[in-house]
C-alpha positions as MATLAB code, in Angstrom:
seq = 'XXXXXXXXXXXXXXXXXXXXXXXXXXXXXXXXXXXXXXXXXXXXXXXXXXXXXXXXXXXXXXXXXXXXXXXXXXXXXXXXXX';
ca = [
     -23.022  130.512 -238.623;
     -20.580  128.406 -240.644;
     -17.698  129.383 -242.250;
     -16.858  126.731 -245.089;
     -13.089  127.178 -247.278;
     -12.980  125.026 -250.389;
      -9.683  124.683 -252.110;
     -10.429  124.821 -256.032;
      -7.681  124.695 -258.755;
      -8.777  125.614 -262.207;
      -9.823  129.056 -261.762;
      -8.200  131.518 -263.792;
      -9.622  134.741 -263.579;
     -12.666  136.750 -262.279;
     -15.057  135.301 -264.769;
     -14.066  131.858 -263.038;
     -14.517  133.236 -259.924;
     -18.633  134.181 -260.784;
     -18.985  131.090 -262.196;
     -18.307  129.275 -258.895;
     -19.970  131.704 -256.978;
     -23.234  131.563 -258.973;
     -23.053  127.324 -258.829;
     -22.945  127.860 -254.999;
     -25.426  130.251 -254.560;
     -27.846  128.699 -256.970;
     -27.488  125.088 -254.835;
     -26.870  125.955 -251.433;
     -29.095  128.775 -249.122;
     -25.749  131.093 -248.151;
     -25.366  134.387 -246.554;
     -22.002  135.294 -248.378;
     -19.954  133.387 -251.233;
     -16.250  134.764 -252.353;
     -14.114  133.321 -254.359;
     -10.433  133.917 -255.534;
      -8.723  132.937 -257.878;
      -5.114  134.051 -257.055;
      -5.783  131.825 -253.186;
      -7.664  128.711 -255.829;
     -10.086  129.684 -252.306;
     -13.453  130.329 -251.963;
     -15.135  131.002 -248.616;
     -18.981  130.344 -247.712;
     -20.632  131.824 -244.668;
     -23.886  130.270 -244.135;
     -25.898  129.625 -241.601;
     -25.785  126.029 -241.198;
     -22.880  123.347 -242.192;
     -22.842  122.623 -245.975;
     -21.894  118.464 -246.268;
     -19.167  117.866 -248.723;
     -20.432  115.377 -250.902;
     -23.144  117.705 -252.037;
     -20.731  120.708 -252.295;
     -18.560  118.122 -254.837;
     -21.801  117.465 -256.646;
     -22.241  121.259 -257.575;
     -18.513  121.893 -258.197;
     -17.142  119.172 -260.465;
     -20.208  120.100 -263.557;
     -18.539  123.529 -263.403;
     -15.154  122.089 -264.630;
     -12.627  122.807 -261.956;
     -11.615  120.560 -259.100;
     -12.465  120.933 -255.693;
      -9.258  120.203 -253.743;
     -10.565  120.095 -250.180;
     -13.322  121.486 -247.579;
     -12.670  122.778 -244.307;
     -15.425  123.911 -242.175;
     -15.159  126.158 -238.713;
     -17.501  128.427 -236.727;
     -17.790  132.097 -238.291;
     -17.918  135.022 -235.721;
     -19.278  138.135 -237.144;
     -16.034  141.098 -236.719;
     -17.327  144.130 -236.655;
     -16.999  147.862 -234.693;
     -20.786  147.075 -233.095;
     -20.237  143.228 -232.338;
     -20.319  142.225 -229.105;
];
């Protein structure tokens, strides 16, 4: 699993937030999508690496500007993970 951060300034409230989240989840095959608004962050756990130019193809028709990517392994927290 693949934890990707994207750095996006533009968004201004939760509205903004779906917007992004729907553009992701419509493009890319993802376990989990959250965005903020307040962090101009949104976080993608999926299971394999998501390349950036295609991430920058979905984001820029939505009207707000992807900053930067950063990608790093996701580990599962949890009370039953071992």
């Amino acid at each position: 699993m693949v934890k990707t951060t994207l750095q996006i300034n533009g968004m201004a409230c939760g509205m903004c937030e779906s917007h992004v989240n729907e553009a992701i989840r419509n493009a890319f095959k993802v376990k989990k999508v959250n965005s903020s608004h307040s962090k101009n962050e949104t976080v993608i756990i999926s299971e394999e690496e998501l390349p950036e130019d295609q991430i920058r193809k979905v984001i820029e028709p939505t009207g707000y500007e992807l900053v930067s990517v950063s990608s790093e392994a996701y580990v599962k927290k949890g009370l039953f993970h071992r």
